[in-house]
C-alpha positions in Angstrom: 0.7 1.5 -40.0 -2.3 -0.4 -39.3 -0.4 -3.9 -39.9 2.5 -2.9 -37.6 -0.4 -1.6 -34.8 -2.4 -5.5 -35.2 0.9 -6.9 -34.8 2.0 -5.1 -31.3 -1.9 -5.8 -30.5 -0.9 -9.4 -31.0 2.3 -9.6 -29.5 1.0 -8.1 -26.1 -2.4 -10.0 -26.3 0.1 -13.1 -26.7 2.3 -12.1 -23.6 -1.1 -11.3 -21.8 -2.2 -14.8 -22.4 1.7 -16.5 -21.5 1.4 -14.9 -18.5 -2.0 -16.3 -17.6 -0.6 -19.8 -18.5 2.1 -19.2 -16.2 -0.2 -18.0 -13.0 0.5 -19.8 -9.4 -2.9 -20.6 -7.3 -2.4 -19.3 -4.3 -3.4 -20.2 -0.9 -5.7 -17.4 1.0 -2.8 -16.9 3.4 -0.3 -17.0 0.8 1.5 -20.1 2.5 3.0 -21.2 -0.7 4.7 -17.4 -1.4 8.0 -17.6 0.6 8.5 -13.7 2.2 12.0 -12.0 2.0 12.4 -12.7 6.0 11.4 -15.3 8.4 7.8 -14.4 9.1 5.9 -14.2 13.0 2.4 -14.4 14.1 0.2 -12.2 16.6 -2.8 -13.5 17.8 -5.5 -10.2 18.4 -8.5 -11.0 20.2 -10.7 -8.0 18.1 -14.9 -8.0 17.5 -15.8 -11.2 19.3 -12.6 -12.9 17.2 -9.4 -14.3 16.9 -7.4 -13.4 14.2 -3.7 -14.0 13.2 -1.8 -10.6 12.3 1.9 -12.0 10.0 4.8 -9.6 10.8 8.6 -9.5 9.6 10.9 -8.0 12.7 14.4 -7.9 10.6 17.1 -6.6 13.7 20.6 -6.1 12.6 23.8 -6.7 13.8 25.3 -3.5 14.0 21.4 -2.2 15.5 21.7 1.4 15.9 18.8 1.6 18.7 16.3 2.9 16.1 13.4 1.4 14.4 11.6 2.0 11.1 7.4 0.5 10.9 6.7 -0.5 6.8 2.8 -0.2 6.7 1.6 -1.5 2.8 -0.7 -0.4 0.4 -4.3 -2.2 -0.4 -2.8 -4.0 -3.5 0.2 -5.1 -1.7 1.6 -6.9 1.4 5.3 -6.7 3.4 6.8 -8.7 0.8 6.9 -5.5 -1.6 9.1 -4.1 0.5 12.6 -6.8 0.6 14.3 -3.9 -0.9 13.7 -0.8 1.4 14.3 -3.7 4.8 17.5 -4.6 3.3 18.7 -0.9 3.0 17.8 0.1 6.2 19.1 -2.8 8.2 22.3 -1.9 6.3 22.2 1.3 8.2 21.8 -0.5 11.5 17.7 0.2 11.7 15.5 -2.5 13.1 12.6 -2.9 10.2 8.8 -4.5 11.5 7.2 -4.5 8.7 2.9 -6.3 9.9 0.4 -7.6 7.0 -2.7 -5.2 8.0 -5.9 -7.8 9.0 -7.5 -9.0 5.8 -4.0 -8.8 3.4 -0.6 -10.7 2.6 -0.5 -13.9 5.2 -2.7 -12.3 7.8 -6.3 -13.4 8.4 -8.9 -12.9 6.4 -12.0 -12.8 8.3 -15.4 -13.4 7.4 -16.6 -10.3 8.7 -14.8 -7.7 10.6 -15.5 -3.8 10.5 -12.1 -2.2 9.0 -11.6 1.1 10.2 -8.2 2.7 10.1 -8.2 2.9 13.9 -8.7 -1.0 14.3 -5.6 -1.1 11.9 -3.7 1.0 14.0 -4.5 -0.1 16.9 -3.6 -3.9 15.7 0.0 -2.2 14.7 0.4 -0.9 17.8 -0.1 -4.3 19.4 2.8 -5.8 17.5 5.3 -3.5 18.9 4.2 -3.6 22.3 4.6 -7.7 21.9 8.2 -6.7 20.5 8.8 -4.2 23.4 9.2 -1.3 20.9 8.9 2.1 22.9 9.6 4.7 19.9 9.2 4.3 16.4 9.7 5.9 12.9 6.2 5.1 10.4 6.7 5.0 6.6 3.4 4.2 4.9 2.9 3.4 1.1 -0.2 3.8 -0.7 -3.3 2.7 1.5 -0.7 2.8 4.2 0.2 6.1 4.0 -3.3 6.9 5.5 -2.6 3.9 8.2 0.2 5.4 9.1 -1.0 8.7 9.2 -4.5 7.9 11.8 -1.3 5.7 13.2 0.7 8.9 14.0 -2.5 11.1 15.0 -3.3 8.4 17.3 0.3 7.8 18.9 2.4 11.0 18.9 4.4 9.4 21.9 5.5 6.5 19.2 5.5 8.0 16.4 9.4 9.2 16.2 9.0 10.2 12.7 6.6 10.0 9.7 7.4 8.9 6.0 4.6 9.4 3.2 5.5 7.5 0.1 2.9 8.4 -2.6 -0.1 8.2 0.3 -3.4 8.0 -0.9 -6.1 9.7 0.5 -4.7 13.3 0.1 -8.1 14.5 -1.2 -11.3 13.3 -0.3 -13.1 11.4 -3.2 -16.3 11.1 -1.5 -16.5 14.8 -2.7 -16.6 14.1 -6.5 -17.4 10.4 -6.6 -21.4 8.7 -6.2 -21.1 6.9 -3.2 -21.4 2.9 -3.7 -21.7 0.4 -1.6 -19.8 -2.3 0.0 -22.1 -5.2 -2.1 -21.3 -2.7 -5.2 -17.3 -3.3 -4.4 -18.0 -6.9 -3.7 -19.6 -7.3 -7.1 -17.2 -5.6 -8.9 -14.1 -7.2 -7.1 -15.6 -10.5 -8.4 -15.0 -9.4 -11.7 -11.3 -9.4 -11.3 -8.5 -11.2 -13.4 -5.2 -11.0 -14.1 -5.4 -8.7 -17.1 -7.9 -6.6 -15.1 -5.3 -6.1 -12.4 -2.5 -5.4 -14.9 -4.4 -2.3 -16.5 -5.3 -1.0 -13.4 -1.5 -0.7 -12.3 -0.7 0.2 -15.8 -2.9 3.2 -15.9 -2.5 3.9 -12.0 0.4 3.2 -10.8 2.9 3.5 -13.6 1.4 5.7 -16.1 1.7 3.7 -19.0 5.4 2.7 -18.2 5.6 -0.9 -17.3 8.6 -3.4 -16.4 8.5 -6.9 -16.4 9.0 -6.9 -12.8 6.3 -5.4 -11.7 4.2 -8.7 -12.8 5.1 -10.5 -9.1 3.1 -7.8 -8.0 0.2 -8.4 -10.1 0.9 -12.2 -10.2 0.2 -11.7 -6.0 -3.2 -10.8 -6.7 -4.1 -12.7 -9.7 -2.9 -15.9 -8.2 -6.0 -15.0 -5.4 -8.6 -15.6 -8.2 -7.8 -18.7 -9.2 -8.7 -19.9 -5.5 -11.8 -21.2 -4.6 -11.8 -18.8 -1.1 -11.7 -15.8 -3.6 -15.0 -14.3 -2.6 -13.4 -14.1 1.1 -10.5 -12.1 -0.5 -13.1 -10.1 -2.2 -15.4 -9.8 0.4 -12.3 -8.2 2.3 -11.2 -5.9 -0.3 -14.3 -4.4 -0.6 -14.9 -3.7 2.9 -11.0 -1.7 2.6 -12.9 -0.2 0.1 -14.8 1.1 1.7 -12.7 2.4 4.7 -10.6 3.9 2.1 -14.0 6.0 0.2 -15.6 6.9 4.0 -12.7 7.4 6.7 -10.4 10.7 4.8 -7.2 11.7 7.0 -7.3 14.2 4.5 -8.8 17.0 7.7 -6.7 16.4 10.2 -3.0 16.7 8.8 -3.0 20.0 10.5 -2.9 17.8 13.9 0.4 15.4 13.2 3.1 16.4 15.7 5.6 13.7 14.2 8.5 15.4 11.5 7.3 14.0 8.4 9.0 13.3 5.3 6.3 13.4 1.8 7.7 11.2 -1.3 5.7 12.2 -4.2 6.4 10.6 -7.6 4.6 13.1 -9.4 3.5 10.8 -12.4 1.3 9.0 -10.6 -2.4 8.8 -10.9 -3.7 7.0 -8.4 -7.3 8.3 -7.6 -10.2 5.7 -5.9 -13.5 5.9 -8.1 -12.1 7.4 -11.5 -14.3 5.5 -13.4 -17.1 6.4 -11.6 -17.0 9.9 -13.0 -17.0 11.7 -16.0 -14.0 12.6 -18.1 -13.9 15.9 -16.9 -13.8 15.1 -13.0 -11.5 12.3 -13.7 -8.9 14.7 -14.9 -9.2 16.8 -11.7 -8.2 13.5 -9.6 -5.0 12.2 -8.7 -2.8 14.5 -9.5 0.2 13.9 -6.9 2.5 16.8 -8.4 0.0 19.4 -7.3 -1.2 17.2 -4.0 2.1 16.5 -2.3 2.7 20.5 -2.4 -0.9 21.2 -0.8 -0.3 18.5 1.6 3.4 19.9 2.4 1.3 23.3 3.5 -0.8 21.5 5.4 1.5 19.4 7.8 3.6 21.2 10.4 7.1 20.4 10.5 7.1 18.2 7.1 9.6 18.7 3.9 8.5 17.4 0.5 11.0 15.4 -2.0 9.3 15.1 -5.3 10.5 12.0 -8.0 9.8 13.8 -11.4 8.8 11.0 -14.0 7.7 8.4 -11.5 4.7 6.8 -10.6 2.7 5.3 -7.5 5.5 3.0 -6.9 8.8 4.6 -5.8 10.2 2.1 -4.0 9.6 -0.1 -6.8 10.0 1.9 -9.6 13.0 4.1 -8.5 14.5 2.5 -5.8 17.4 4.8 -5.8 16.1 7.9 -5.9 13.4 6.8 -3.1 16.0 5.6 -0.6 18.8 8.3 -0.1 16.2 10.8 0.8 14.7 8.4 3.5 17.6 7.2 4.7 18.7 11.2 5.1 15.8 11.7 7.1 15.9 8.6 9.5 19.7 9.7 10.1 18.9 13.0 10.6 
C-alpha cells in the first residue's frame, strides 16, 4: 500500500514538475496570450492617472437588442469566459465582457486605491463609450461582488443580475485577523505554479481536477516568471484587500434588478481560511447553505443550485450552467 502511495506521490510530483518545464513567461499585459475575440481599449483618466481598461464587445448577426456584461473573478480575466460569449451570441445577445484595472490585459498601476465603486464605475464607462443604455450583469467569483455594488449603484442599467458562485456572501472580516496590504504583498511573492494549483485544487474544485483547468493556472503562473511580478503582486494584494474590507454582503436587501444565484454547492471558496483555526475554517465557504441565505435575502431572485460542482461552473459544468442562464436572459 505504501509502495503504490510513493508511486502516485511520484507520478504527480513528476507531472507537477513537466508542467513547470512547460510554463510560458508572460508579459504584464498578457500581450503574448491571444483572447477568444478581437480585444478594444478605454483610456480612464482615474486618481491623477491614465490607465488603459481591455474589453471584448462580441455583437452578433442575428442581435436580438439585448446585452449581457461578463465581470471576472480575481484569479481570472475575460478570456475564461470564450465559452459562455459564444453561447449567448448564439442566442442573438451582444456580450462586453472588460478586464477590471489591475487584471487580464488592463493596466496595472503602480498605485491606485481599488474600491468596488472605482470598478464599477470604470464598467460603466465602457458602455457609455459603446452607447449601451440597458444591460444584463453576470458576475463570477470576485465579480459577483462587482457586479453586485455594479447593480446597487445603477438600477437604471442593470436589466438583470446573474451571480455565479459570488464570493463575498459572508463577511470574513468577522472570523478572520485582519492583515494588511504589505502582509498580502508578502505572501503574494511567495507564489508559484504549484502554489496556484493547490489553491484551485482545494478551492475551487474540491479535490476534482481536469487537465484543462491548467490554462487557468498556467495564466497566473506564467506572471511569476516575469521580472514586473511584484507589480502584479503589488496589485493583487491591494484586491485583497478590497475583497477582506468592502462586504456587499449588507446591502443585498437593496438590489432592485431580478437576479438569478448559480451555486455549485461543492465549492469552498472562503478568503483567509488559513488564517484560522480548523474549527472556524470549517464554518467558511460553504456555498450549499450560502446561496439559500442569500436567495432570502435578495428581493425578486430564484436560486439554481449545481449539486457536485465547484467554484467554477462555467468551467466545470458548462452545461448545466448555461441553460439556466440562458432561461433567464430569455425570459
Amino acid at each position: 500500500m505504501k509502495f503504490k502511495l510513493l508511486i502516485g506521490l511520484f507520478f504527480i510530483t513528476l507531472g507537477s514538475f513537466a508542467q513547470q518545464e512547460e510554463l510560458k513567461w508572460l508579459d504584464i499585459n498578457l500581450s503574448n496570450y491571444e483572447y477568444p475575440y478581437p480585444i478594444h481599449y478605454i483610456t480612464l483618466n482615474v486618481q491623477q492617472q491614465e490607465l488603459k481598461m481591455e474589453y471584448m464587445d462580441v455583437k452578433p448577426n442575428n442581435y436580438n437588442g439585448k446585452n449581457v456584461l461578463l465581470l471576472h473573478g480575481k484569479n481570472f480575466n475575460g478570456a475564461y469566459w470564450k465559452t459562455t460569449i459564444e453561447a449567448l451570441t448564439k442566442k442573438g445577445f451582444r456580450v462586453i465582457v472588460p478586464d477590471q484595472i489591475g487584471f487580464g490585459k488592463s493596466t496595472k498601476p503602480n498605485n491606485f486605491q481599488y474600491t468596488f465603486q472605482q470598478l464599477s464605475q470604470n464598467t460603466k464607462q465602457i458602455l457609455d463609450s459603446l452607447g449601451i443604455q440597458k444591460t444584463a450583469v453576470l458576475g463570477h467569483s470576485m465579480g459577483g461582488m462587482v457586479a453586485t455594488r455594479f447593480a446597487l449603484m445603477y438600477p437604471e442599467v442593470t436589466e438583470k443580475l446573474i451571480l455565479e458562485n459570488p464570493i463575498g456572501l459572508e463577511d470574513w472580516k468577522l472570523k478572520v485577523p485582519y492583515q494588511t496590504v504589505d502582509w498580502w504583498y508578502k505572501n503574494e511573492l511567495t507564489q508559484s505554479y504549484d502554489r496556484i494549483k493547490k489553491y484551485q485544487l482545494d478551492s475551487y474544485y474540491d479535490g476534482k481536477w481536469n487537465p484543462e483547468y491548467d490554462e487557468w493556472v498556467n495564466l497566473l503562473a506564467g506572471w511569476t516568471l516575469n521580472s514586473d511580478f511584484n507589480k502584479i503582486a503589488w496589485n493583487s494584494a491591494l484586491t485583497y484587500d478590497m475583497i477582506f474590507t468592502q462586504p456587499v454582503v449588507y446591502e443585498f436587501q437593496n438590489i432592485k434588478a431580478p437576479t438569478l444565484l448559480i451555486i455549485g454547492t461543492r465549492d469552498r471558496t472562503a478568503l483567509g481560511k488559513p488564517l484560522v483555526n480548523d474549527e472556524v475554517r470549517k464554518t467558511m465557504g460553504l456555498y450549499a447553505v450560502l446561496g439559500k441565505e442569500t436567495q432570502k435575502k435578495i428581493p425578486n431572485s430564484k436560486l439554481v443550485e449545481i449539486p457536485n460542482i465547484g467554484h467554477m461552473p462555467h468551467i466545470e459544468s458548462f452545461d448545466k450552467f448555461i441553460k439556466p442562464l440562458t432561461d433567464f436572459l430569455e425570459n
